[in-house]
N, C-alpha and C positions, 0 to 999 in steps of 0.2 A: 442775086436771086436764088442759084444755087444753094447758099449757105444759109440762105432762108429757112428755103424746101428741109436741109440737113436736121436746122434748126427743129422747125415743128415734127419731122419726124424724131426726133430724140424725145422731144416733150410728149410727143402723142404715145410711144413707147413708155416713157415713165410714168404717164397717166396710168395705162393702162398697168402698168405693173403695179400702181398704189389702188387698184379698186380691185387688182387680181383677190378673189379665194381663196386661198393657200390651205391648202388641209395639212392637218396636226399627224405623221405617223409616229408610232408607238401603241401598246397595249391599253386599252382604257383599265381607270383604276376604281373599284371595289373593296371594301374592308372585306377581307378575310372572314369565313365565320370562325365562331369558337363553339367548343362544348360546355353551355351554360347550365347548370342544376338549378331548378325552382326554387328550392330554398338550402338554408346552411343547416346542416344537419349534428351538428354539433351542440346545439341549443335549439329543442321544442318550445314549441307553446306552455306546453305545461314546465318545462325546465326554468322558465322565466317568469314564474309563477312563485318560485320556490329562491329564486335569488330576488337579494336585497333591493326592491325598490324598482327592477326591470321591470317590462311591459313588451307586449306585442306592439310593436310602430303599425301605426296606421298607414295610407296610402301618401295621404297629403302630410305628415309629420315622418317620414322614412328616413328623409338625408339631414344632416348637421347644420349646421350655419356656419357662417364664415371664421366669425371667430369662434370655433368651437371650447376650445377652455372656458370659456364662458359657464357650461354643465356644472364643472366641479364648482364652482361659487365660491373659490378664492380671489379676493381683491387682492390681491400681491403679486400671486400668480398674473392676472388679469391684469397689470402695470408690467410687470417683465417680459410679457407676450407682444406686448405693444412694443417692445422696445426691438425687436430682433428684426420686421420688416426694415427698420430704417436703418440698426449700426450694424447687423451682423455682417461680415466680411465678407464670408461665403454666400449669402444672398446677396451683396453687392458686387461679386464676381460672376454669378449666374446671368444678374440684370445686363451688365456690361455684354456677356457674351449675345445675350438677346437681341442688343442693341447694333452689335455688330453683324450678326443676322440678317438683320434690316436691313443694314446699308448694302450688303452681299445681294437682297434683291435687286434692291435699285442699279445696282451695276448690272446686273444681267438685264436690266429694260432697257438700259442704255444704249445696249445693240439692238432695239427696235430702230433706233434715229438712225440717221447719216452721220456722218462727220465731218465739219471741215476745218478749213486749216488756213493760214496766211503765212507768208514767207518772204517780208519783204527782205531786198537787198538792193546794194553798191558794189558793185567789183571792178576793180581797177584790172584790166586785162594789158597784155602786151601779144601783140602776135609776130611769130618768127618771120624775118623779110622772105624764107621759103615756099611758104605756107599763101595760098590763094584762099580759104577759106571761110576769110570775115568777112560777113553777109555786109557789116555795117562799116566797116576801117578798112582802111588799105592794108596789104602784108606788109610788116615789119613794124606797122602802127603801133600809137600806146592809146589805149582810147577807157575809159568808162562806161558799166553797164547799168543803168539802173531798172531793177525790174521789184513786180508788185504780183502775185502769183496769187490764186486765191484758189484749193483744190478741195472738192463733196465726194464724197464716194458713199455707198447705202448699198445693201445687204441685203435684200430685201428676206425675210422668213417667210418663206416659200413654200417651205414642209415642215414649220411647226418645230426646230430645233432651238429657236429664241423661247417660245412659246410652253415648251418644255423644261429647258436649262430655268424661267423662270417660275414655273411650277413648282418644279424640284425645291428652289430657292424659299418660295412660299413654306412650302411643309417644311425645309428643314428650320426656319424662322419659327413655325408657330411649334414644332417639335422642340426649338428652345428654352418657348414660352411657359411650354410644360414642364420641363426641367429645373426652369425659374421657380416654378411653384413650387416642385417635388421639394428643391433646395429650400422651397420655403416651409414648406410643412415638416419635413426633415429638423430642421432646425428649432420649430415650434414644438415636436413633439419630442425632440430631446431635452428641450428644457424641461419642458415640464417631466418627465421624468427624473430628470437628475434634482427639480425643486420637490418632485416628494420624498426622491431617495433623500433627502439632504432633511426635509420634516421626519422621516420614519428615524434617521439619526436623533434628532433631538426627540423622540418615540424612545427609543432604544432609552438616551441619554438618563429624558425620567426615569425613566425602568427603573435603571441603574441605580440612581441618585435613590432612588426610592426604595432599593433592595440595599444600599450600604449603609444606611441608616437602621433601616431593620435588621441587620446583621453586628453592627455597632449598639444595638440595645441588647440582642443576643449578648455580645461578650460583655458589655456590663451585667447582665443576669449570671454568666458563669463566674466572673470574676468576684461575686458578692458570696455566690454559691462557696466559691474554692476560700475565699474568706472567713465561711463560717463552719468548714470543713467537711461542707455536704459534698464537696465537689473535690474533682483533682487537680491538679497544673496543670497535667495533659487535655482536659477539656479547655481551659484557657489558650493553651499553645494552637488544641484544633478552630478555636475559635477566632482566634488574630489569623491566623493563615485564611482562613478564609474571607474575612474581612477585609486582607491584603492583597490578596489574589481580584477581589470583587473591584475594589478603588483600583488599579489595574488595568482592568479591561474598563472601566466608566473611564480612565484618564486618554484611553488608547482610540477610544470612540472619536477623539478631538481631530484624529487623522482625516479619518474618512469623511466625515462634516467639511473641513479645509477644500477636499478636492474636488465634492462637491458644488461647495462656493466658487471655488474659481474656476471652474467649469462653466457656471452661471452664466458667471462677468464674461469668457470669450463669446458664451453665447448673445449675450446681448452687447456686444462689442464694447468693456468696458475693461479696464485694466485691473487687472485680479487685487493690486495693491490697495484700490483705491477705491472695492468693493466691500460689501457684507450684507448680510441674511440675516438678523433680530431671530435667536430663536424662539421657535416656536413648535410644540410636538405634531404628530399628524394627529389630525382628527377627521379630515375629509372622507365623507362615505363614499364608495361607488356609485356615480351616475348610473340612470337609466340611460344606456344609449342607443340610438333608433338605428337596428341594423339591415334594415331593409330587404331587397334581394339580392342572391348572387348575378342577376345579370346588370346591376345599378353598377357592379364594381367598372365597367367598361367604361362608365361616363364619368365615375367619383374620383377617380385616380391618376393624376399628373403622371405617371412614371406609364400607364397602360397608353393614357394620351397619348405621348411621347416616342412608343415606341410604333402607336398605327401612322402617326405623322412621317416617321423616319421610312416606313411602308410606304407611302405615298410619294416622296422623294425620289425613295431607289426605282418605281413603276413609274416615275416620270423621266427620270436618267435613261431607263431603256428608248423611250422615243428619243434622246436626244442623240443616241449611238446608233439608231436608225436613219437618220437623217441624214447620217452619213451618206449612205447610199446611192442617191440623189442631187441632181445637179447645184452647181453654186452661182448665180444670176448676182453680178455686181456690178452698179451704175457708177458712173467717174464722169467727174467734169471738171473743168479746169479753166480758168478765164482770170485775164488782169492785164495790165501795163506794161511793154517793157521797150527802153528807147537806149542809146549814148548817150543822149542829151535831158540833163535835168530840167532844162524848160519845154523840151514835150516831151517828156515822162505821162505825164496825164491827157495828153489830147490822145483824140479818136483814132487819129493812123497808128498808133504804136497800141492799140491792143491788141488781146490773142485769145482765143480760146480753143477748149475743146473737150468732145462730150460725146459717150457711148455707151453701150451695155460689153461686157463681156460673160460668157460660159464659161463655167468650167466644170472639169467630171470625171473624178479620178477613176481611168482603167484597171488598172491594174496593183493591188495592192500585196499580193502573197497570203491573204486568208485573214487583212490585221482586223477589216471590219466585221467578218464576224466572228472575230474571237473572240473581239471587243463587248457586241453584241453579247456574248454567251456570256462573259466575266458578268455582265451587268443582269441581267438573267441571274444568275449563280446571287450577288447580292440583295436581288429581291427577296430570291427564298430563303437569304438568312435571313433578313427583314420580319420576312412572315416568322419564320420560328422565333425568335426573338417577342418578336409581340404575344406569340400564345402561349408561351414560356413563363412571358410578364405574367400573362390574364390565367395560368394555372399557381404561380407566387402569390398572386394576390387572395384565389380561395385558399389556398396553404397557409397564410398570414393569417386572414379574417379567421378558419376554424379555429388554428390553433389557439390565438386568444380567446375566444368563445368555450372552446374545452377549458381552459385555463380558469377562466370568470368559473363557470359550472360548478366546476370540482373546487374549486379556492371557498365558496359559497358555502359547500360544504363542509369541507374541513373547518373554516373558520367558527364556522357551530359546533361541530366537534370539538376542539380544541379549548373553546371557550367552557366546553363540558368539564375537560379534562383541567382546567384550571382551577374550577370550582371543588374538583375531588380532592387538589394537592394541597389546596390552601385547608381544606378541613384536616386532609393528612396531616400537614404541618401543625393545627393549632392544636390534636388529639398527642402529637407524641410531644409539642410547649410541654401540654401540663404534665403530662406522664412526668417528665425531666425535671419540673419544677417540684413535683410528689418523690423525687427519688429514684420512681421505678423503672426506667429505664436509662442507658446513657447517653451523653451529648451527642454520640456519632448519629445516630436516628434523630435527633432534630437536624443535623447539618444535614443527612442524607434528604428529608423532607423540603428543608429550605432550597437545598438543589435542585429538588424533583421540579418545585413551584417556581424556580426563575429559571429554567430551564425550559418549562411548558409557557408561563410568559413572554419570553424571550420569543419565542416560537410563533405566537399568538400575534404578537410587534411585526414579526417579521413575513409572515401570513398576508398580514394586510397591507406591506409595503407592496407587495408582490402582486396583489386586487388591485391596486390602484396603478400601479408600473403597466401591469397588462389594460389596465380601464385605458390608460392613455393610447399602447400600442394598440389597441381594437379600433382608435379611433382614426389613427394615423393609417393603417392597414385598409380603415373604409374610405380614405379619401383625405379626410377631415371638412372642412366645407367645400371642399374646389367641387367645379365641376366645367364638364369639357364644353359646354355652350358659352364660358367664359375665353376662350381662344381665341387671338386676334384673325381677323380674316384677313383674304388678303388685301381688300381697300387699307387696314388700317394698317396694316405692314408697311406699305406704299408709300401713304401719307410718311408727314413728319411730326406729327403726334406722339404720343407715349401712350400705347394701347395697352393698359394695363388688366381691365375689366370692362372686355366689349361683349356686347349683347349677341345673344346668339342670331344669327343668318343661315341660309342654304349652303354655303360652303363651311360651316363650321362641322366638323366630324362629329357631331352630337347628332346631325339631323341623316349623319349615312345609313342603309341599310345593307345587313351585312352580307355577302354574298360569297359566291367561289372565288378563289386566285381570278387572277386578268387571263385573257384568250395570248394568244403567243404573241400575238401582233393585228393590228389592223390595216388594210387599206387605205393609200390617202386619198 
């Protein structure tokens, strides 16, 4: 009747401990504010007025779409972007660490449960004839144990150290998910830069191909000249040299195309060998693209994501080194079979149990728990600087390319001014040369002027379009932080790739001061 009463007092104990409260100590967590500017000041209203095809975004058309390349309106492009979510390597190493993320929560929930255990055994014992000790054998006996042990022990989280440890978990998971992206826009906008550097090559290439042709009718003009002795040999000699020098550098172009191509191929995970690129010159104009405001860049940008998430983690780690503090409540129980004899091994008189709470609560440490404490503290606030750091790179990013577009806009009308004067230069001193009155070196100096400012012109608009991409890569590209897994879908065993936005996704936080030092549990 005793072991009754024991009984229900242990159960009524453990009830009450699984309907206990337990409050969560640590800091409650808040995003950080930042110093956001209204708009980018790099490109006005009127500034985008006066570039190629730009526009003021509106409200409801601000941010990009997913597949953003999509703007420039190459299908080639638009087949090789497709290609990098699924072979790239590095996005396949991101996904992987994601994925190990995941499982790193569900281990820390794992210490919500108990635990138990089984242990059967047989032991063949002998006890010494000195020894009075066996409960169950004579001294000096040889006898057989066989026992069936069955042992629970539970933890219970009491102050919020589970509760925490998987918080932490949580944001460093979805701070992965961000990284997944970053590594995926990363990837996405290097191609496509290195597929126009690799068009403005075969840009170049024409050029070329186009300038040794006309430089090859030049020397048959001198060579007809020097024939009918209008002319010298020395205009001929200048005229091969520079014909040769021109085939030269069109032959050398072959380099840089090459490493552009296979560049391609690792990016879309394909073997350089077994790749190639159909030339074709550039012709694509700069997109208008919607650049919104500077406070969008907080939600647009996997890597700004990424670094408030990692905030959230370290201001969840602080409760869990608080927790310390605080006592540790662990239930144990233990019950099963144990006889000599394997035919009552299982009946009723050979069982055992047994079952209690125990305390515990460490006095005296030498100052480890709050140094502990402090280190974790001291983390946060790199945490924080790190993310405002990120969210001051990202204005630094966006202006610079923006001042870039601007002035590239301009220039490239310039330039195009300054092409149309050389090419007249050129065709005023042809005939001069062709009349006699002047010499070869003035058409060669003319012909230079003009593939020189050409060349310029080719390489102008590589630079419009190289920055058209990083302005876009810099605004995010289409991600955006309401696509962050929460934490159900962390949890689950799904593959949360693009979950819908919820109240705990960091899209819906409002940004506030640092957390208080600590709260009450």
């Amino acid at each position: 009747m005793k072991a009754t009463n024991k009984i229900r007092a242990a159960a009524a104990l453990l009830c009450g401990t699984l309907f206990l409260p337990g409050c969560v100590v640590g800091p409650h967590y808040h995003r950080p504010s930042v110093d956001t500017p209204g708009t980018f000041k790099e490109v006005t209203p009127d500034d985008l007025k006066k570039m190629d095809g730009w526009k003021v975004a509106q409200p409801q058309d601000s941010a990009l779409h997913d597949k953003w390349w999509g703007i420039f309106g190459d299908p080639q492009l638009n087949a090789l972007e497709g290609q990098v979510s699924i072979n790239n390597q590095n996005v396949a190493a991101a996904f992987a660490n994601f994925m190990a993320a995941r499982a790193i929560v569900r281990e820390a929930r794992a210490q919500y449960f108990p635990t138990v255990s089984v242990a059967p055994g047989i032991t063949y014992q002998h006890q010494p004839s000195s020894s009075g000790i066996a409960p169950s054998a004579a001294a000096g006996a040889t006898f057989t144990e066989y026992s069936l042990p069955f042992d629970a022990s539970w933890t219970p989280d009491l102050f919020g150290r589970v509760r925490n440890q998987v918080r932490a978990n949580v944001a460093s998971a979805q701070a992965s998910a961000a990284d997944l992206e970053n590594t995926r826009l990363t990837a996405q906008a290097e191609l496509a830069v290195d597929y126009f550097q690799l068009r403005g090559q075969d840009a170049l290439k024409e050029l070329l191909d186009a300038t040794v042709k006309a430089y090859q009718e030049s020397l048959n003009l001198t060579k007809a000249l020097y024939e009918t002795g209008i002319d010298s040999d020395e205009s001929v000699a200048q005229a091969e040299t520079q014909l040769e020098a021109t085939e030269a550098l069109d032959t050398n172009l072959g380099i840089l195309r090459a490493q552009y191509e296979h560049a391609i191929a690792l990016l879309v995970g394909k073997p350089a060998s077994a790749f190639s690129v159909a030339v074709e010159p550039l012709k694509t104009p700069p997109p208008a693209i919607p650049i919104g405001v500077p406070s969008q860049l907080l939600e647009r940008r996997p890597d700004v994501a990424a670094n408030e998430r990692l905030m959230a983690q370290a201001n969840a780690l602080i409760g869990v080194q608080q927790a310390a503090y605080y006592p540790t409540l662990t239930l144990s129980a233990s019950a099963g079979f144990e006889s000599t004899s394997a035919s009552q091994w299982f009946t009723w008189p050979s069982r055992f149990f047994s079952v209690g709470p125990s305390l515990s609560e460490l006095i005296y440490d030498g100052g480890l728990r709050r140094a502990t404490v402090e280190q974790y503290r001291a983390q946060y606030d790199a945490a924080v600087a790190n993310y405002r750091n990120t969210v001051l790179t990202a204005f630094e990013q966006v202006e610079d390319n923006l001042a870039g577009l601007r002035v590239l806009s301009t220039e490239i009308q310039q330039q195009d001014v300054a092409i149309q004067s050389a090419q007249r230069a050129l065709t005023l001193a042809t005939d001069r040369y062709r009349l006699g009155i002047d010499p070869y070196l003035n058409v060669i100096t003319a012909q230079t002027t003009l593939f020189s400012n050409q060349q310029t012109a080719v390489n102008l608009r590589i630079t419009q379009i190289v920055d058209s991409v990083q302005l876009v890569e810099a605004l995010g590209g289409g991600w955006d932080a309401s696509t962050l897994p929460t934490s159900q879908q962390i949890i689950s065993r799904g593959t949360p790739l693009t979950p819908t936005t919820t109240a705990e996704s960091p899209a819906t936080q409002t940004p506030a001061s640092p957390p208080p030092a600590s709260t009450a549990p």
